[in-house]
N, C-alpha and C positions, 0 to 999 in steps of 0.2 A: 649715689642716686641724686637725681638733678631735682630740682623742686618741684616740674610738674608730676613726676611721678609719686614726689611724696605729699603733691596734694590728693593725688588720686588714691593714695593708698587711707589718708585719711578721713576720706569720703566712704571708705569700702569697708575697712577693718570695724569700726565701730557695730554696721550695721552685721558683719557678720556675727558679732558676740551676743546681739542681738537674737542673731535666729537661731544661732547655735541654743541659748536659751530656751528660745521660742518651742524649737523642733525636742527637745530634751523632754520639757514640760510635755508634751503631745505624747511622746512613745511613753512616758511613764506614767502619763491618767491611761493609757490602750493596757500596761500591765496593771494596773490599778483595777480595771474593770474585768479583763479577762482572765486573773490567775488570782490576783492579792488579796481582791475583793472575796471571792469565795472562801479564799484559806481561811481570813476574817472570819468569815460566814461560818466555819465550820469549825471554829474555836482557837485557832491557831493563836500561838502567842504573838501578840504584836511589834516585840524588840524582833524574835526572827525573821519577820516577816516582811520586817524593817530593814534587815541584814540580807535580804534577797532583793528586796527594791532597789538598794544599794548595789550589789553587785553586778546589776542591769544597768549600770550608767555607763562603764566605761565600752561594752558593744552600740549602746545607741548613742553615743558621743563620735566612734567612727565612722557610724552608718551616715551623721547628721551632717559630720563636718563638710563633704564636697556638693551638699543638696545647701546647705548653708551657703559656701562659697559663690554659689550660682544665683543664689538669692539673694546677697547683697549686694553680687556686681552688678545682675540687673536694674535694682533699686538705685544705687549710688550713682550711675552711670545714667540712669533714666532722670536723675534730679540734677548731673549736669548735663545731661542736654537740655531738657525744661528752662534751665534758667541761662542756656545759650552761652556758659561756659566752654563746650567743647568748638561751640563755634570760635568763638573769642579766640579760643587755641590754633585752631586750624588757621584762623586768619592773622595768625601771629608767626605762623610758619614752621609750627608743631605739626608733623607727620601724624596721622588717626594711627596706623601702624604701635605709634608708642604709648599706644593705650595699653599694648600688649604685656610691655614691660612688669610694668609694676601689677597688672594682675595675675602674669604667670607667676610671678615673683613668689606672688601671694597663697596660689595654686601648688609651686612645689611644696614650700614652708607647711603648706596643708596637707599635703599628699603624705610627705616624711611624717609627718606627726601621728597620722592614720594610721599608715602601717605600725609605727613603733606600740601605738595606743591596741592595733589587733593583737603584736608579737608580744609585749610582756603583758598588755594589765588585762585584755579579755582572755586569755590563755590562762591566767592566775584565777580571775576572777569567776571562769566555768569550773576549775577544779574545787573553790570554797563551796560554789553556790550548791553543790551537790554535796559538802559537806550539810549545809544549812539545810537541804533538804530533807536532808537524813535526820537531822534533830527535830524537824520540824513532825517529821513521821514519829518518830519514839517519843515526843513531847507528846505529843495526843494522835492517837492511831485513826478515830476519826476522818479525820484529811483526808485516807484514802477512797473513801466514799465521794470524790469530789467529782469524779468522770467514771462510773463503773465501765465505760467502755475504754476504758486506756488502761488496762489490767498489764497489756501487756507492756506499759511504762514503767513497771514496777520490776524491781530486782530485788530478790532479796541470797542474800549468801551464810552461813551460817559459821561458826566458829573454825570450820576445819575446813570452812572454803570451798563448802562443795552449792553449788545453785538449785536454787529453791525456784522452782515453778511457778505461777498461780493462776489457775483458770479463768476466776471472777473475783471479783470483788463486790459482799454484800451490803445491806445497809449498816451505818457505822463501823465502815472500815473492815466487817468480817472479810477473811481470805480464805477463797472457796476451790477444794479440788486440788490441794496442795501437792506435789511431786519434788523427792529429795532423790538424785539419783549421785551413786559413789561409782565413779568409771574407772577404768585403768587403761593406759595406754593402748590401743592397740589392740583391747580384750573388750569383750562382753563387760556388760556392769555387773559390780560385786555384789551392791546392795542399792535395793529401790524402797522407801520410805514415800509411804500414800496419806495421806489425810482427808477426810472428808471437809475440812470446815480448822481454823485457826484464827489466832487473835495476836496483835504484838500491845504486850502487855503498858499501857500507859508509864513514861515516865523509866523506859525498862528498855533493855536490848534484849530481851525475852520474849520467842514466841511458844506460843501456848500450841499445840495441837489438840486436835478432836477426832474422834471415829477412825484412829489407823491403824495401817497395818505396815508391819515392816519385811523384807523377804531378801533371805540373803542368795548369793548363786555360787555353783563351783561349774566350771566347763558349762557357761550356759543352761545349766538346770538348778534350779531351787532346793535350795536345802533345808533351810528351818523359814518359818512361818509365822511370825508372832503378828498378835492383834493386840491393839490396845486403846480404853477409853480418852485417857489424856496423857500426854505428856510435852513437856518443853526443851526447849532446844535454844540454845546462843547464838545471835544472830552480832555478825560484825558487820556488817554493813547493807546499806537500806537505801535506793535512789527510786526516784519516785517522779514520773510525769507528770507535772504540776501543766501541762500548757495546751490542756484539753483535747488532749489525745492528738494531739499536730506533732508529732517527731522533728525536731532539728537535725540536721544532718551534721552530726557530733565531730565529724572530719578535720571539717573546719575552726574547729577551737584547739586542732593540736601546735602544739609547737613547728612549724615550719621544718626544723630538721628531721620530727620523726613522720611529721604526715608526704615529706619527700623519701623515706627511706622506704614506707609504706608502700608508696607510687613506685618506685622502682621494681618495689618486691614483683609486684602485678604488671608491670612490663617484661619482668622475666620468666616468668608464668605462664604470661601473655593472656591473664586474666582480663576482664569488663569489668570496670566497676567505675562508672560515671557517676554517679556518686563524690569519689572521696576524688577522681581527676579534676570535678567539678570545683571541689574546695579547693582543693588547692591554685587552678588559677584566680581565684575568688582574692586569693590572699594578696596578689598582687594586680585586680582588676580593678577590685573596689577601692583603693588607695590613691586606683592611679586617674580614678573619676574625679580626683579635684580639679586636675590638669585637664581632663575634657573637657568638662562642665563650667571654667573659667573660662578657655580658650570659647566655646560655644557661647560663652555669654558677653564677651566683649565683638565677638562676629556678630549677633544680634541688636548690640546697642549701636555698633558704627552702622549696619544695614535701616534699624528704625532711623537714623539719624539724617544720614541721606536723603530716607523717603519721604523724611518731616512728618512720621509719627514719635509718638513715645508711649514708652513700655508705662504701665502703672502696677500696681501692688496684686492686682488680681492675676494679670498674665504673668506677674512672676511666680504667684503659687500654682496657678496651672501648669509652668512647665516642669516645677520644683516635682509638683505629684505625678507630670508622666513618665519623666525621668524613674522615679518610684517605682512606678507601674511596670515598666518596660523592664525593667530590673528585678522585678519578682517573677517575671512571666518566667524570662531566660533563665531564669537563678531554677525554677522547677523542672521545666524544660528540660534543663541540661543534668538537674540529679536524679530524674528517670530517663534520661537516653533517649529524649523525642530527639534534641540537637546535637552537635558534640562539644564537649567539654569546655573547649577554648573558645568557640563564638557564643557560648551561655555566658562565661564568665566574661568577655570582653565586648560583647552586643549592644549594651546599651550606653558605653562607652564609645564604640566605632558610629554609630549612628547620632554622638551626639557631634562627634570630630566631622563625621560627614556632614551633616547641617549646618557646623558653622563654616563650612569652607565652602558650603553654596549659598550662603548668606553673606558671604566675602564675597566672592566672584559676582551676585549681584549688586549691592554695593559700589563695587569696582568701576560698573557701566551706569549707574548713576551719575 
């Protein structure tokens, strides 16, 4: 690498660690206020909750890093033009072209790092966080009272694996209108378990029931009939919507190889499910936005350059957050099937690649 590039890379690199920073601190006061803050609020212990805010770094670290990338080229690259370094270069008989160098350079080195930081540590880090949720639930039953319309973000499973239902959630975490059904393959259900009203016992993988009635079946007809004021039941596992009734499209945090074996199943099928088609070009769209988003931001500083403007601190956070913007629109878009799958997941990437190669081409005739 020849020195102008690795003064340009030393102009860039700083300031992206910078906003890699910057952006980090931003999505973790938005989790701060929208999930952590109430857990808080609702007695949750604060090491857990602590051990959740942690496990949210390493998804907003890949989200940040190619909005980063783009925000420091603009900056670094808008302070040499300002101080008529890039002129200096161009009249030294430096090609503008080899601006590109050392920032794609910078955009792959980002891009791999992305991906690797989606494939092992956000893939790890959604299977603990739902451990942590689950403690968080049995440390104080409470919490569930935090959204009573997100009931249906709750799961509960009991010792023999079979899923537990739950209509509502009342205040202080009561769980209301319980449903335990034992199925068998193929058959009618064997045994249906009703509750009026249940509680998981603080501190306990114990839920308590209230007001039920249990009914067994043979050949689809009821056989015995039992009612009863209380009884409890061993619950193995507890995951719980902490994110105010907004679903994440859970697709996307599998492993690569099984969210592709999943896609295939459903090509064979010949199933719809834009949705989980969504994530998975996600996997490899969002990674590949560092390389847009560079390339688009060195097309923008040789185009202000020419026109004898310059970029300043504010037009790079506007184009940081429409990038953003543009990328949550298609990212919905595409997991309810307004678009299809691969222009949701690659749109706000193709439109950023578009703009910079009409910011080139004007440029050009300058």
């Amino acid at each position: 690498m020849k020195r102008f590039e690795r003064y340009v890379l030393s102009e860039v690199v700083p300031l992206l660690l910078a906003a890699v920073s910057a952006l980090l601190v931003l999505l973790t006061l938005k989790a701060l206020e929208t999930v952590l803050a109430p857990l808080l609020a609702k007695g949750a212990a604060p090491l857990l909750v602590a051990r959740l805010l942690a496990l949210n770094v390493p998804e907003a670290l890949a989200l940040a890093l190619p909005l980063a990338l783009m925000f420091a080229t603009l900056l670094g690259l808008s302070r040499l033009s300002a101080d008529s370094e890039i002129k200096a270069a161009l009249a030294s008989g430096v090609p503008g072209t080899r601006l590109f160098q050392p920032v794609l350079l910078l955009g792959t080195v980002t891009m791999l790092l992305a991906f690797a930081i989606n494939e092992v540590l956000v893939t790890r880090a959604r299977v603990e966080s739902r451990t942590v949720q689950r403690e968080i639930v049995m440390d104080n039953p409470r919490v569930l009272g935090l959204d009573r319309s997100a009931s249906q973000g709750l799961v509960l499973r009991d010792a023999l694996n079979r899923a537990i239902s739950v209509g509502s959630i009342g205040p202080g975490g009561e769980l209301l209108n319980l449903r335990i059904v034992t199925m068998q393959p193929g058959l009618p259900p064997r045994e249906v378990i009703t509750a009026k009203s249940g509680t998981l016992m603080a501190g306990s993988n114990v839920l308590e029931l209230r007001g039920g009635q249990r009914i067994s079946y043979q050949d689809a007809r009821p056989v015995t009939v039992l009612t009863f004021e209380r009884g409890t039941l061993p619950v193995q596992d507890v995951q719980a919507n902490f994110a105010g009734g907004k679903e994440k499209n859970e697709s996307f945090y599998l492993p690569l190889p099984e969210l592709l074996a999943r896609v295939g199943s459903y090509q064979q099928s010949g199933l719809k499910a834009p949705g989980d088609y969504t994530a998975l070009y996600r996997k490899f769209a969002e990674p590949l936005a560092a390389l847009a988003l560079s390339f688009f931001a060195v097309c923008l500083a040789l185009f202000t350059f020419r026109s004898g403007h310059n970029l300043g601190l504010v037009w790079a956070l506007l184009l940081s957050f429409a990038y953003y913007a543009t990328w949550s629109v298609f990212k919905v878009m595409g997991e309810n099937g307004a678009v299809p799958p691969l222009l949701a997941a690659f749109g706000a990437d193709l439109i950023a690649v578009l703009a910079g190669l009409a910011l080139l081409w004007l440029a050009g005739r300058r």
